[in-house]
N, CA and C of each residue as an Amber inpcrd file, in Angstrom:
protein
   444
  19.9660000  -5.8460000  10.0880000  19.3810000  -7.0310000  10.6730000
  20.3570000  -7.6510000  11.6850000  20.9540000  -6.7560000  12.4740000
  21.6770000  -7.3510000  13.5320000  21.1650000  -7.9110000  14.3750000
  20.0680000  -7.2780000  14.8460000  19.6020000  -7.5450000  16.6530000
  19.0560000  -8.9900000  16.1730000  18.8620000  -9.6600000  17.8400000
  18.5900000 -11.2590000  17.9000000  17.4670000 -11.0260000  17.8200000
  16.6850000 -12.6160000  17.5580000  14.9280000 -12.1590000  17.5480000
  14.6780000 -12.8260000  18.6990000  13.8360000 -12.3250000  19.1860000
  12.7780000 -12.9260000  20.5000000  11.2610000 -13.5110000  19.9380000
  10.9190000 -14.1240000  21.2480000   9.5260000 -14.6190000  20.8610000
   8.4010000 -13.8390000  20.4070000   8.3220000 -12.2630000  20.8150000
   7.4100000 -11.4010000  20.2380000   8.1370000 -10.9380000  19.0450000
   8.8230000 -10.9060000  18.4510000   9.2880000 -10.3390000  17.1860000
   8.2160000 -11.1430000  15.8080000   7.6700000  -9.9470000  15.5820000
   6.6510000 -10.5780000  14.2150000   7.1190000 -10.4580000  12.7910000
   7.7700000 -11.9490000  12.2230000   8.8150000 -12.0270000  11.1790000
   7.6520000 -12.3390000  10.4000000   7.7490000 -11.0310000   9.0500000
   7.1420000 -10.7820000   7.7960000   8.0720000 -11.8350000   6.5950000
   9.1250000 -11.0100000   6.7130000   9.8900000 -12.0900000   5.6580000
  11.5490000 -11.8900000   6.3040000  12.5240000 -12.6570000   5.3770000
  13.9320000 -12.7970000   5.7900000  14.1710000 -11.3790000   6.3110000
  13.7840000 -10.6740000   5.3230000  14.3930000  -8.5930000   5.5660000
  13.6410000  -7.9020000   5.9980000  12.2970000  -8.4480000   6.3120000
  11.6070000  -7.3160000   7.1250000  10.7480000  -8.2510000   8.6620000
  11.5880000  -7.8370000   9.8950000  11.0240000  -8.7060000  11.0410000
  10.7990000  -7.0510000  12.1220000   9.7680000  -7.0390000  12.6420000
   8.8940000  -6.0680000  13.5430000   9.3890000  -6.2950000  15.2300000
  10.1340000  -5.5610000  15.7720000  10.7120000  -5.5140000  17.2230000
   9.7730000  -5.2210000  17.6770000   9.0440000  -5.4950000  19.1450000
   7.9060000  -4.7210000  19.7510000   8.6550000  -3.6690000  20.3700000
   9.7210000  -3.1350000  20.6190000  10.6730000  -2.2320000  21.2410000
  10.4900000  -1.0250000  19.6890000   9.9510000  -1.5070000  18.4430000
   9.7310000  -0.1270000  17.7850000   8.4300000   0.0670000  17.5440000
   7.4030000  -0.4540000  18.4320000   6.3000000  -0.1700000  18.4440000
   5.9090000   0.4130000  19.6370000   5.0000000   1.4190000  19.5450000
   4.7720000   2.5440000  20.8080000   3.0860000   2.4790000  20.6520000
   2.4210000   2.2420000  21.2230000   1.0470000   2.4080000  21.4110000
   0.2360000   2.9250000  22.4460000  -1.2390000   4.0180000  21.7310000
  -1.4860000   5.1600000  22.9650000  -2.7780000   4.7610000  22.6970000
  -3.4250000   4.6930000  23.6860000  -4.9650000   4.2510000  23.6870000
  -5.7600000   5.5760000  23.6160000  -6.2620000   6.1220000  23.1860000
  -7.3020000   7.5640000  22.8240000  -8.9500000   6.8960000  22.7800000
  -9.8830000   7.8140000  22.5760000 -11.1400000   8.0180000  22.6780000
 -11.5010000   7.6110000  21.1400000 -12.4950000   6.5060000  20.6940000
 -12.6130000   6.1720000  19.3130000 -13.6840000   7.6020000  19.4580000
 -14.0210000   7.4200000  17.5530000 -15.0530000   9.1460000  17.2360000
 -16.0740000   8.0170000  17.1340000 -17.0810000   9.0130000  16.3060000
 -18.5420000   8.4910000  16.5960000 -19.2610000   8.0720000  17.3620000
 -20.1120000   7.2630000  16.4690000 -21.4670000   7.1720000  17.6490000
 -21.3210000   5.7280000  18.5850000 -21.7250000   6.1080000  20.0540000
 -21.8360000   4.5410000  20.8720000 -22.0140000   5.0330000  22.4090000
 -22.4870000   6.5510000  22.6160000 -23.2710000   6.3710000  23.9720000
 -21.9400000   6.6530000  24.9840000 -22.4670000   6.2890000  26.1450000
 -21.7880000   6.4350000  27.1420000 -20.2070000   6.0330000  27.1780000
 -20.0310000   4.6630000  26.6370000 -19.2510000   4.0450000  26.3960000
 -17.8250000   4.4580000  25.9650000 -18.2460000   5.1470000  24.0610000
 -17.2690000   5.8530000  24.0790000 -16.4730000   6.8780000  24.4900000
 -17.8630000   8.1590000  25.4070000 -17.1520000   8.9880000  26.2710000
 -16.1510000   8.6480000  27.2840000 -16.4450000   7.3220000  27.5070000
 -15.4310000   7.3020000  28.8470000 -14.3730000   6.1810000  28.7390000
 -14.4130000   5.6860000  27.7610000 -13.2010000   4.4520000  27.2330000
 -12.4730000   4.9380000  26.3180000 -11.0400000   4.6110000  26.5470000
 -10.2570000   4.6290000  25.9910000  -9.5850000   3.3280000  24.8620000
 -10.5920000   3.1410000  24.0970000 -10.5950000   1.6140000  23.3750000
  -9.9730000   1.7970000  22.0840000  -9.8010000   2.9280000  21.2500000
  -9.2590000   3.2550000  20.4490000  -7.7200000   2.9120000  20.3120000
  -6.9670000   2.6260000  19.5330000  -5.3320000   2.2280000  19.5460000
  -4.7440000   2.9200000  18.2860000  -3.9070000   3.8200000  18.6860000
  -2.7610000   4.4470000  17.6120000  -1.2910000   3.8120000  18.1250000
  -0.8460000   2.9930000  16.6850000   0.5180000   2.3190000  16.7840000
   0.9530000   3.4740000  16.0330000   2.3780000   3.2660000  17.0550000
   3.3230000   4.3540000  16.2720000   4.5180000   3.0380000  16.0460000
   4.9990000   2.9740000  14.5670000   5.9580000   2.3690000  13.8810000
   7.2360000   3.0630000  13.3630000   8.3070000   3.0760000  14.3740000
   9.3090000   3.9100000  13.8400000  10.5340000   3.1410000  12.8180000
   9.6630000   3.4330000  11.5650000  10.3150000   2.3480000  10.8320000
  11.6410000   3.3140000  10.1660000  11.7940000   4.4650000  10.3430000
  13.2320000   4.8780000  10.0250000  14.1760000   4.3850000  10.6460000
  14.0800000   4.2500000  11.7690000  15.2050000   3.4670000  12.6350000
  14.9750000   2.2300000  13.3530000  13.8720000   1.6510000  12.4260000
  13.6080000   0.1430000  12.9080000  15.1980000  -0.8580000  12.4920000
  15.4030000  -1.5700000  13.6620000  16.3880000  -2.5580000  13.0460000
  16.2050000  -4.0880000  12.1710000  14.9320000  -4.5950000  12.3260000
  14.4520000  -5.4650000  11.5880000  14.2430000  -5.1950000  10.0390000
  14.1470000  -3.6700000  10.1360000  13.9310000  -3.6200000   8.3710000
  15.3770000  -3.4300000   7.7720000  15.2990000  -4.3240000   5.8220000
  16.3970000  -3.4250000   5.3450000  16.0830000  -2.5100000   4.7600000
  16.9190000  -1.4710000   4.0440000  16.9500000  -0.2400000   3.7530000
  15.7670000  -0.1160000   2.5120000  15.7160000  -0.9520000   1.8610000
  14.8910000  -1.3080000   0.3340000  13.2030000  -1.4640000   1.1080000
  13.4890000  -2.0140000   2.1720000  11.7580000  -2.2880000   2.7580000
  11.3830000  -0.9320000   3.5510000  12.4890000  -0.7650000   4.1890000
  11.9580000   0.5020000   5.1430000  11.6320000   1.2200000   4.1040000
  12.5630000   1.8320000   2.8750000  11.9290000   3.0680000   1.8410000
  10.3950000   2.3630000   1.7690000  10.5760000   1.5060000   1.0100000
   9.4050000   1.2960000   0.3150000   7.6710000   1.6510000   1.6960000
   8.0870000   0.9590000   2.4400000   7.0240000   0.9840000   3.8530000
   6.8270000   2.4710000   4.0570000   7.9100000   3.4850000   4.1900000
   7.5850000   4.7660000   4.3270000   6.7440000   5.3870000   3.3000000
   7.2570000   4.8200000   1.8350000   6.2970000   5.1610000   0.9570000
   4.7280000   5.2490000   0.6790000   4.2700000   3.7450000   0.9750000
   3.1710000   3.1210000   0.6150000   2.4170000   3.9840000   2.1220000
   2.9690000   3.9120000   3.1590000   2.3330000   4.5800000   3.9560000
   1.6800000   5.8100000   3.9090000   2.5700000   6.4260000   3.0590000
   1.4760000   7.8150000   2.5490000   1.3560000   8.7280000   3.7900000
   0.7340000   9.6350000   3.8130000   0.1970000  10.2390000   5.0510000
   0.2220000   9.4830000   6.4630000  -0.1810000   8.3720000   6.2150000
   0.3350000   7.5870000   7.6380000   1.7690000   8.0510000   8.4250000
   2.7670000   8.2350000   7.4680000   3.9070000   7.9930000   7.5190000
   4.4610000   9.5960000   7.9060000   5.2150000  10.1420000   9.3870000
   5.0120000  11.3430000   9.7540000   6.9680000  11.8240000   8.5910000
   7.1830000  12.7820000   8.8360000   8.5750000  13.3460000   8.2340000
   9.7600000  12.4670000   8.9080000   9.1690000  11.8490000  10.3270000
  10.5620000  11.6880000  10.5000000  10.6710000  10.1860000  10.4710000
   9.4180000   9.2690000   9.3850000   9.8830000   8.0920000   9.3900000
   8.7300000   7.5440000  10.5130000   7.7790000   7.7730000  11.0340000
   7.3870000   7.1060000  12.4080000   5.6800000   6.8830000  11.3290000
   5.7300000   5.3710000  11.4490000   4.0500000   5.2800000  10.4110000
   3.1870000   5.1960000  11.6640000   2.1160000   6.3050000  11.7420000
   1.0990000   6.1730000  12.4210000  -0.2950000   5.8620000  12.0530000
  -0.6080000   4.3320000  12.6430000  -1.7530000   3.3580000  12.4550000
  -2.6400000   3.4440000  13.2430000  -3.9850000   4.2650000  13.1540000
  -5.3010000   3.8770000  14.1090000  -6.3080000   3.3500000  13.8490000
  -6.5630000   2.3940000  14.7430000  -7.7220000   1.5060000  14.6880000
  -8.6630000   1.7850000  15.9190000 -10.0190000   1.4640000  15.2850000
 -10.9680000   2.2510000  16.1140000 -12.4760000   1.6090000  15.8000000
 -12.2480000   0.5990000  14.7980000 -13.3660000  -0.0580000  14.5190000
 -14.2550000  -1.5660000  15.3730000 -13.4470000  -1.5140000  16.2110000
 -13.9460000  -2.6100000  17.5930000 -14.0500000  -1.6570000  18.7210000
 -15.0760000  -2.5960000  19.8310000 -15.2810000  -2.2380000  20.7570000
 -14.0920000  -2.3450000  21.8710000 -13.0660000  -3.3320000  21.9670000
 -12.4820000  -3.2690000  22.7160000 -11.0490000  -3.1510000  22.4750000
 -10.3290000  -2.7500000  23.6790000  -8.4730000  -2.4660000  22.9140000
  -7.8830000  -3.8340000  22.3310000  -7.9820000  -4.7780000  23.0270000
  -7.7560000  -6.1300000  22.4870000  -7.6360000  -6.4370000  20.6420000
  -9.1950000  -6.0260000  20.4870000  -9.7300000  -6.2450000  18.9490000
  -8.9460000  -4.8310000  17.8890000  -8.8070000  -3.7120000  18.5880000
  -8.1280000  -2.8200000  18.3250000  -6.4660000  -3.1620000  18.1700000
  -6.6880000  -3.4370000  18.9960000  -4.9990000  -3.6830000  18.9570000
  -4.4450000  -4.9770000  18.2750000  -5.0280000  -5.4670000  18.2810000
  -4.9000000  -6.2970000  17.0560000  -4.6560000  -6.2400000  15.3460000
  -6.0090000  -5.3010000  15.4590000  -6.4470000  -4.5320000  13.8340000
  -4.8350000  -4.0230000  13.4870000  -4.8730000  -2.9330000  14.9060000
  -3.5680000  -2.4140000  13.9950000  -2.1690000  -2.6920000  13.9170000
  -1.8170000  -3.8310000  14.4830000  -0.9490000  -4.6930000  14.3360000
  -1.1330000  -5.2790000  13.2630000  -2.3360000  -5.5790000  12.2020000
  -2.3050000  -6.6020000  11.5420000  -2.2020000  -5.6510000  10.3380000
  -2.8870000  -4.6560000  10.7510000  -2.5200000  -3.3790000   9.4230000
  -1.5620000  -3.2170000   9.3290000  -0.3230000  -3.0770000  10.1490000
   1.2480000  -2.6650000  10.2900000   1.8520000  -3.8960000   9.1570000
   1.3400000  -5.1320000   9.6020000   1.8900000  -6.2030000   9.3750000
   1.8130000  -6.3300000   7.4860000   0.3520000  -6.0850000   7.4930000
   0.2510000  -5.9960000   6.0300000   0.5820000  -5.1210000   4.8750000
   0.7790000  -3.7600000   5.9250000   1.7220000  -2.7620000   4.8270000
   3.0800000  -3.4880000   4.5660000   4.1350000  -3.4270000   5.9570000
   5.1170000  -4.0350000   5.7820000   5.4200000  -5.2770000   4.7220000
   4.3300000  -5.9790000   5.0090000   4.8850000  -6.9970000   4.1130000
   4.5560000  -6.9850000   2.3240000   3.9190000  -5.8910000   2.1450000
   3.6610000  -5.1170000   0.6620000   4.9530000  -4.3250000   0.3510000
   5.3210000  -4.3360000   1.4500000   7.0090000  -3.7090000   1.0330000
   8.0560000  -4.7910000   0.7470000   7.9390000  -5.4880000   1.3850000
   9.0240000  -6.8220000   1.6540000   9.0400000  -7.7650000  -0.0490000
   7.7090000  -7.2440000  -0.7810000   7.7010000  -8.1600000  -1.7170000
   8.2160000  -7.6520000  -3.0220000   8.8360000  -8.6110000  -3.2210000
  10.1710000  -7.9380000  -4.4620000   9.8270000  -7.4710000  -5.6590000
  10.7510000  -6.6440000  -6.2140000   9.8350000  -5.8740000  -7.3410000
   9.2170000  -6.4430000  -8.7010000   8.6900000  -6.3060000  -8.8840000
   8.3480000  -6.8380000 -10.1400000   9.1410000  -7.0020000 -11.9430000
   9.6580000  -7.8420000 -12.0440000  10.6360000  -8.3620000 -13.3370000
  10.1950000  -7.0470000 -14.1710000  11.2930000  -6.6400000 -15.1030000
  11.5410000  -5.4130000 -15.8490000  10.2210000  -5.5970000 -16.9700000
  10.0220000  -4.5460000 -17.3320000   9.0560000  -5.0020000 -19.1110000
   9.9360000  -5.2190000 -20.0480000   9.4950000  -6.0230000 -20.5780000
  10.0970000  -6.3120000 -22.1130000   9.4050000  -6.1920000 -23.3260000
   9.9670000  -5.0470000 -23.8790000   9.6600000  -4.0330000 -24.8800000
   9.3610000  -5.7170000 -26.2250000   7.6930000  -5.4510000 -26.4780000
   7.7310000  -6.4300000 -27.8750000   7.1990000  -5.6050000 -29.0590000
   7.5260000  -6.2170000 -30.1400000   6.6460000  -5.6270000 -31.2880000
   5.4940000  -6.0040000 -32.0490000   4.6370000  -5.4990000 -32.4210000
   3.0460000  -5.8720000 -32.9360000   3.5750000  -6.8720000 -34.2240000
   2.9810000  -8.0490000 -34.2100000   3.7740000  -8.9770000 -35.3830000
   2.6450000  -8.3590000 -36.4660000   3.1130000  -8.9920000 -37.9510000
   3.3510000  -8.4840000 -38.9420000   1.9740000  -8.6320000 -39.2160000
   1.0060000  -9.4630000 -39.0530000  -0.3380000  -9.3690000 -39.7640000
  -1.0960000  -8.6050000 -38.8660000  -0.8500000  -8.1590000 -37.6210000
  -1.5010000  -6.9230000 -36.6960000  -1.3170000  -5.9050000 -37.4950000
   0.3310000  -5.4000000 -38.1610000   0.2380000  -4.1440000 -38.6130000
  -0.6440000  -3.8420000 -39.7990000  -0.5120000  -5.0940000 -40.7290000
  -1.7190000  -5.3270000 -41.6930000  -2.7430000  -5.0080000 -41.4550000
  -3.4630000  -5.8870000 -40.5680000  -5.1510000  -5.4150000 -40.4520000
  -5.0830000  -3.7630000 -39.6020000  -4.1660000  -3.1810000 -39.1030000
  -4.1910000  -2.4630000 -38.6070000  -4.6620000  -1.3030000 -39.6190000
  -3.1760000  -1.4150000 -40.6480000  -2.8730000   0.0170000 -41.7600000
  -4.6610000  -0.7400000 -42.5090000  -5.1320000  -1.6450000 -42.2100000
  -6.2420000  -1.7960000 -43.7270000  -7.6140000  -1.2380000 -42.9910000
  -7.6110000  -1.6180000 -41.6640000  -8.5140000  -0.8000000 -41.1380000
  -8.6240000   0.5400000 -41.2780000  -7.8260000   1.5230000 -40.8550000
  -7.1230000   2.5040000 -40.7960000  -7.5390000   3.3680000 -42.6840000
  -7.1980000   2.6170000 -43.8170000  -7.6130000   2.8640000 -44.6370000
  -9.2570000   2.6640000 -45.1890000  -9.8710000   1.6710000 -44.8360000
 -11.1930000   1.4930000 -44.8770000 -12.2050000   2.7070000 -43.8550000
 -11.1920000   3.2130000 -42.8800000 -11.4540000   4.5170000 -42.1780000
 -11.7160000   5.3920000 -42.8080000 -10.6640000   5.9000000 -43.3440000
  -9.8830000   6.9240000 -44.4630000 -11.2020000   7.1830000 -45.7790000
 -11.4710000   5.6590000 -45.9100000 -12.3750000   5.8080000 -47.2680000
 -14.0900000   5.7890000 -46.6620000 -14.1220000   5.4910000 -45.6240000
 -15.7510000   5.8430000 -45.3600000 -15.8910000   7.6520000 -44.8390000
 -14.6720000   7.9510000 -44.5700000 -15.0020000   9.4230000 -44.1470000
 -14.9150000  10.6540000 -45.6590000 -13.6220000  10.3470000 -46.5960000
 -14.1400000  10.7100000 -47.3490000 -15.0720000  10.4430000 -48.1760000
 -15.8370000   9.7580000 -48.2210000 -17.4570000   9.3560000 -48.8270000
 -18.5030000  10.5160000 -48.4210000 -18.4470000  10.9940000 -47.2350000
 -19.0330000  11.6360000 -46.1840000 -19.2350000  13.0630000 -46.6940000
 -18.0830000  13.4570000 -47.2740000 -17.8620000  14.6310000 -48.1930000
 -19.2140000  14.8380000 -48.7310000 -18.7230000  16.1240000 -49.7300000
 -19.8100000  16.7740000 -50.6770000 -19.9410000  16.2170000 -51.7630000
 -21.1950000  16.0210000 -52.5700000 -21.0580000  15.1620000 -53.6130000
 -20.7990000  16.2160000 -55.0010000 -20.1140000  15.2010000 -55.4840000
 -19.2630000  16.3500000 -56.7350000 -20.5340000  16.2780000 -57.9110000
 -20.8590000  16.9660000 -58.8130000 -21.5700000  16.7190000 -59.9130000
 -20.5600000  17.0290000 -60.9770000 -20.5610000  16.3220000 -61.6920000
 -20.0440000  15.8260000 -63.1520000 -20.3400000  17.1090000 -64.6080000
């Protein structure tokens, strides 16, 4: 977290802030259906996030961000985000800025307090073992009946 922040820098939390200098974006052809339109616009937006060597992240967020990214996330660290569900790059480019924003900050959030191992208190194990035996005695009932 060396570098200074500027006015476009989009700060998630203290350890994870987004440089637009590690964001790379390529406008492509959205799929499906919409006519003329989509043949010839380029409205579609793939962010590329090179969060291996992002300097806003620390080391604990970047893992984690590479993680959660899943398949998004190419070998060498670079999470690739496409949005394609608006008509225009604007609304696109937005989406996937806001998708970037919301993985990241699913990383940024601290882990969750350890478990702490408890034990079943004492009248659980009771009704437990009496159930357990009232089990025991309706199945052997079930049996063959003995004659005398």
């Amino acid at each position: 977290m060396t570098a200074l922040m500027s006015a476009d820098d989009i700060i998630i939390a203290t350890e994870a802030v987004i440089h637009p200098g590690d964001l790379h974006e390529d406008f492509i052809r959205s799929s499906g259906p919409g006519g003329q339109n989509v043949n010839k616009v380029a409205t579609a937006v793939q962010l590329r996030f090179d969060a291996a060597n992002a300097s806003g992240l620390s080391e604990r967020v970047r893992e984690r961000a590479i993680r959660l990214a899943g398949q998004r996330a190419t070998k060498d660290g670079v999470i690739v985000i496409e949005a394609g569900r608006f008509r225009t790059q604007e609304q696109n480019r937005a989406d996937a800025r806001a998708r970037l924003t919301a993985l990241v900050a699913k990383a940024a959030e601290p882990p969750p307090p350890p478990r702490k191992k408890t034990k079943p208190s004492k009248g659980a194990v009771e009704r437990r073992l009496k159930t357990k035996a009232g089990r025991s005695t309706v199945k052997k009932l079930r049996g063959r009946v003995e004659s005398d």
